[in-house]
N, C-alpha and C positions, 0 to 999 in steps of 0.2 A: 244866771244859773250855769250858761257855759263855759265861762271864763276860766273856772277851777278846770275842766276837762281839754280846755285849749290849750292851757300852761302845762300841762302834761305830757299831752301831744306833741310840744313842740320840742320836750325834750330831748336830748339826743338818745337814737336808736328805741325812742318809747314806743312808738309807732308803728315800728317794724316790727316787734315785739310781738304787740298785740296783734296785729294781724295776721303775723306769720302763725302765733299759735291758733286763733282763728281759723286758717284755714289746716293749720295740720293736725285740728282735731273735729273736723270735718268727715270722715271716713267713720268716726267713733260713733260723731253726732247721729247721723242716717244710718248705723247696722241695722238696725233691728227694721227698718223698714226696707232698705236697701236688701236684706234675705228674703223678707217677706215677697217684695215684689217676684225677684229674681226665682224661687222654689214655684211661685206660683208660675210662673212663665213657662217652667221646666214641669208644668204637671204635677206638681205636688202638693199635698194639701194644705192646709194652714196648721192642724196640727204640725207636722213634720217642719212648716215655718217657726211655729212659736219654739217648737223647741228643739232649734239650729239655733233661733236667735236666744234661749235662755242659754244654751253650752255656748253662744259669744258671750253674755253678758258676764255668768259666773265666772269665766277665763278671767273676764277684765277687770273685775271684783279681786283677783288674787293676784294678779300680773299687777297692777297701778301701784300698791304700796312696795312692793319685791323692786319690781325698777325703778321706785323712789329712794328707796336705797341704795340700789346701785349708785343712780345720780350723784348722791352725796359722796358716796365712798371714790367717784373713780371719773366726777364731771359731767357736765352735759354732751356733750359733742360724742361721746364715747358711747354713750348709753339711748341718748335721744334717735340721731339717724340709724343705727343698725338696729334699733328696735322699731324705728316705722317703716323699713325695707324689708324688713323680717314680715310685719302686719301686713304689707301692700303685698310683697308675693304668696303668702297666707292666702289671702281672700284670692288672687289671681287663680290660685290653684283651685279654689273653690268654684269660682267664673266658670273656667274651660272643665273640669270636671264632672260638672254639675251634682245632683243629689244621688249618684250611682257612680263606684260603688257607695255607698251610704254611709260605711265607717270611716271614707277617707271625707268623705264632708263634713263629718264631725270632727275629725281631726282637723282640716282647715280651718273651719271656725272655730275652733277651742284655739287655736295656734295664731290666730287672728285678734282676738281677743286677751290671750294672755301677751301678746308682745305689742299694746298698743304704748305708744310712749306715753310718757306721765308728761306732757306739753302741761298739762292745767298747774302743776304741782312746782313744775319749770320757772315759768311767768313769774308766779307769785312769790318763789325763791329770788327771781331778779330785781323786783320794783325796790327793793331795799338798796342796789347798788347803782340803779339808774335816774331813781329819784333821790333826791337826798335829803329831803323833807319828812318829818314824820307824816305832817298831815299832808302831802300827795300822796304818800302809801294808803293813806286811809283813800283819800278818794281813788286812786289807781284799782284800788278794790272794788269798788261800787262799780267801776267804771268797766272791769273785769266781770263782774255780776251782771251788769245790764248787757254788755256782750253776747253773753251766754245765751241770752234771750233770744236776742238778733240772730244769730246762729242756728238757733234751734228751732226757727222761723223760716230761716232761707234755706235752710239745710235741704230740707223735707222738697222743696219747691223745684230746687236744683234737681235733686233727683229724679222727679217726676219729668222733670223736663229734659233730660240726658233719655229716660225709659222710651220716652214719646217719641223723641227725636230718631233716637237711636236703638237702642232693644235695653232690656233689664241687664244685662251682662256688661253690655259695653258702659251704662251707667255705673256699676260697682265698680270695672276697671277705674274707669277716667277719674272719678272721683279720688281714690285710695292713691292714683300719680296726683292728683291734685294735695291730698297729705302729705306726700314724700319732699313735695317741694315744700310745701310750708314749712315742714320740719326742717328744712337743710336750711331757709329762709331765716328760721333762729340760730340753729347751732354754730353760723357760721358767721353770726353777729360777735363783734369786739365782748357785749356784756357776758354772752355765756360762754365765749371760749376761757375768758380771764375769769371766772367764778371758781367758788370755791368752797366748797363747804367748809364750818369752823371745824378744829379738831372734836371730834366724839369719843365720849368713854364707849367702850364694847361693850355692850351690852345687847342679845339673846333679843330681846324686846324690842328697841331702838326705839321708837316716837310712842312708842304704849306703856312704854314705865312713866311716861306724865301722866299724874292723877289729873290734871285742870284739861289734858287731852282726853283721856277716856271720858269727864264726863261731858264734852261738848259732842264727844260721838255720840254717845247715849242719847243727848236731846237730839242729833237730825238724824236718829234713825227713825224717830217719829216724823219729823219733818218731809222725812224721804217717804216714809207709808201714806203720807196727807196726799205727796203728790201721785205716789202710784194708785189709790184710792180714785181720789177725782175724775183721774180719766176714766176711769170703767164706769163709775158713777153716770157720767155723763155720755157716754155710750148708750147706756140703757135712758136716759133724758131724751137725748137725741132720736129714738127709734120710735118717738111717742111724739112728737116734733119735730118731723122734718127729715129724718134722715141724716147723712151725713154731709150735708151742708153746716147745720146744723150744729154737727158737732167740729165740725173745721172752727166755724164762726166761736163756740167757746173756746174753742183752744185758743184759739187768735185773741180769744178777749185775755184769758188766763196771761199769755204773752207780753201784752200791750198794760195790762198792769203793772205784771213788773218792769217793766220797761220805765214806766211813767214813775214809781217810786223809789227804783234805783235811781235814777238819774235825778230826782228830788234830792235823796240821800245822799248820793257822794257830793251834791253842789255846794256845803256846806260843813264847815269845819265842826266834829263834836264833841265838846268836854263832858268832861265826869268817866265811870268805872264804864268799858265795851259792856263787862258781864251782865251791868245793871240793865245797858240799854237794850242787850240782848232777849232778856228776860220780857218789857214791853214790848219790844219788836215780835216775838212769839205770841205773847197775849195778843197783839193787836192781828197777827196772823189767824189764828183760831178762830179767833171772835167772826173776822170775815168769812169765815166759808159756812158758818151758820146760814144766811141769808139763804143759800144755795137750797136748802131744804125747802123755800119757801115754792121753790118749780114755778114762777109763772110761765109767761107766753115767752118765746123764743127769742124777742128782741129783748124785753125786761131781764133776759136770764142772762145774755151775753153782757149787760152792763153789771149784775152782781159776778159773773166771773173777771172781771174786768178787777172791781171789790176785791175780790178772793184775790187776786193775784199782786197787789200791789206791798204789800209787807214783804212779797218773797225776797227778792233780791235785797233791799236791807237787812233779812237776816242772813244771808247767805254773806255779805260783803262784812257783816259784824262778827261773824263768826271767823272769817278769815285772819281778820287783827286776833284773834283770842288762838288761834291756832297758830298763830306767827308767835305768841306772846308766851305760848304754853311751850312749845315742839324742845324736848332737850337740845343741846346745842351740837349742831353737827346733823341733824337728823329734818330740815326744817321741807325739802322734796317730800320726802316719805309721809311726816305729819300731812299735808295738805292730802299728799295722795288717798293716806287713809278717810279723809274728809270725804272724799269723790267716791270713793268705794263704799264709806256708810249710807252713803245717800243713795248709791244706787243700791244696794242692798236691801234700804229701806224700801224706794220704789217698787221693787221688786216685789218684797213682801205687802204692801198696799196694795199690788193689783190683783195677787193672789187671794188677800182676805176680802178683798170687796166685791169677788167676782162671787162667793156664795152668801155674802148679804143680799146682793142686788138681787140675786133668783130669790132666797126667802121674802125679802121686803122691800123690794122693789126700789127706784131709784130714790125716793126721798130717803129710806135708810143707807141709802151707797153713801148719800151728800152728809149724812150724820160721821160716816166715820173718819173724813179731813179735821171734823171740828174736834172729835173725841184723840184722833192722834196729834194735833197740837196743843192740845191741854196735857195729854200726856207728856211732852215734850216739854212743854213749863214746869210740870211737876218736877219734871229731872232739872231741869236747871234750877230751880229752887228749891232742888237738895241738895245740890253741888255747890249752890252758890257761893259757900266761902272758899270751896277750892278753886274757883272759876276767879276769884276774885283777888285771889294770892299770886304775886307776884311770880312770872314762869322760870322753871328751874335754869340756873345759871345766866337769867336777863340780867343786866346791866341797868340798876336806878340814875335815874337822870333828872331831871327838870324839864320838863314839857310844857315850856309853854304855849306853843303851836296849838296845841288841842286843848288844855286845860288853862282857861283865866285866870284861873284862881292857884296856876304856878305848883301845881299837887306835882310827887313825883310820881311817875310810872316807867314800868320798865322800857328799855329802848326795844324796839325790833329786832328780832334777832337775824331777820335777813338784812337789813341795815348793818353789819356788821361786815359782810362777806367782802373776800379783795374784787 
């Protein structure tokens, strides 16, 4: 199973790559609890927390596809570090600041958030020029997806442990120079100084005049409500069970699923249509967070989050190929970006709607609504599906037979293209 993940690795600059963006989208990973902590240090409430940290999110929501554009238009190195030195003394201001006067902290954090670089949209523009392989893009993907996990595992821990060590302030610093470097760690690699996006027609819209791109946003905006869903769901689980042990232990199961099914998925080359397998990869997502309703005892419940979490990352790493495959040419930063932005959008909208289910109907109806938003989510894609399924605009047909036995053409990658 790790052989495919090792011959990737060992690529040249692959490695550096991935970690670099790893860590320079580390600062993005921890906002929202990284504020939380910090307001709360400074005497403030949690209201006033949540929504510093929603004016981060929403910034980052609008800033990720805008400087995915840029990217394209003008390179990475141009657009990546002065856009995470822009974020890092953003939040810096905010640090020394603190929550007084009030508007200049929303201005930090909205300033913080709209200029985080698009590190995710980055990566996944490169694997096309530092793999050469179709099927390591594919897995580069997965292996990208399963990352995320990792990250978003350690992130949280790191922080805690900078707070402990050192105070909530000097945590948000240390971290946000720890993004600056990461970021410089890529833009200063051979692959993204020599990138380049292909020529793009002008166009007003740019990654949103693909129809097979709007409707894969459509499906993870569901996907992104499943996840923003669950964790409140499970909030309210937790508080009836344990506390927040509790709900650390589901996170962590939620985590370690994906973890375990990405890394199943990318070890292994996949033929036939992505769209098709995207569509069971969805079904089989839905299908697990059912269980979840079932609420037993605190150990039983952390092995069905375990369940619920293992689809995610294969869809998230299949969808990647289908947004590399859709993104018009020229535009291929931006398309992913907007990918990162549906989904936190989506999450966002998830935590909002489950937080007045959970009060009407308590947590067993919080756990219904992960299952009712990825059936949603398949419906869109099985109404999309012949656009999903159509060749992406300006791809290049080829003969694939790295991924398909049976020698079918599909289009090439269109980051596979770039100088």
């Amino acid at each position: 199973m790790t052989g495919a993940y090792v011959e990737i690795l060992r690529a040249r600059h692959a490695a550096r790559l991935l970690v670099g963006t790893l860590i320079g989208r580390l600062p993005n990973a921890v906002a929202a609890l990284a504020i939380l902590l910090f307001v709360r240090a400074e005497g403030g409430s949690y209201s006033l927390a949540g929504a510093l940290a929603a004016v981060y999110g929403v910034a980052n929501a609008i800033g990720q596809p805008v400087l995915g554009r840029i990217v394209d238009l003008h390179g990475q190195p141009r657009v990546q570090l002065p856009a995470a030195i822009a974020s890092a003394l953003a939040m810096a201001v905010f640090a020394f600041v603190g929550i007084s006067p009030l508007p200049l902290a929303y201005a930090a954090v909205a300033a913080a958030g709209l200029f985080t670089p698009p590190l995710e949209g980055g990566l996944r523009a490169l694997w096309g020029s530092v793999l050469h392989k179709e099927g390591q893009v594919h897995t580069a993907y997965a292996m990208d997806a399963v990352a995320q996990e990792v990250m978003f595992t350690v992130g949280p821990l790191l922080l805690t442990l900078c707070a402990s060590l050192w105070s909530a302030q000097a945590a948000l610093l240390v971290l946000n120079v720890i993004g600056v470097l990461g970021a410089l760690s890529v833009v200063v690699s051979q692959p993204s100084r020599a990138w380049r996006s292909a020529p793009r027609e002008a166009h007003w819209l740019g990654a949103l005049r693909s129809p097979g791109l709007l409707a894969l946003l459509g499906a993870f905006l569901f996907v992104g409500v499943a996840m923003g869903s669950i964790a409140v769901a499970a909030v309210s689980y937790a508080d009836d069970h344990g506390g927040d042990v509790v709900y650390g232990w589901l996170m962590a199961g939620l985590g370690l699923g994906a973890l375990i099914g990405g890394t199943a998925y990318g070890a292994r080359q996949w033929g036939g249509e992505p769209a098709r397998r995207l569509r069971v990869l969805v079904a089989l997502l839905a299908v697990c967070y059912l269980p979840l309703m079932l609420m037993p005892g605190a150990v039983a419940m952390t092995f069905l989050a375990v369940l619920a979490g293992v689809f995610l990352a294969p869809c998230i790493a299949c969808a990647f190929v289908l947004v590399d495959r859709h993104a018009p040419q020229g535009t291929v930063t931006e398309a992913f970006s907007w990918l990162v932005t549906t989904f936190t959008v989506g999450a966002s909208v998830g935590t909002g709607l489950a937080g007045p289910v959970v009060e009407a109907g308590g947590a067993f109806w919080g756990f219904a609504v992960p299952g009712g938003a990825g059936a949603v989510s398949l419906l869109v894609l099985l109404a999309t599906g012949r656009v999903l399924a159509a060749p992406g605009r300006g791809a290049v047909v080829a003969a694939s037979s790295e991924n398909d036995p049976n020698r079918a053409v599909e289009p090439r990658f269109s980051s596979g293209d770039r100088a």
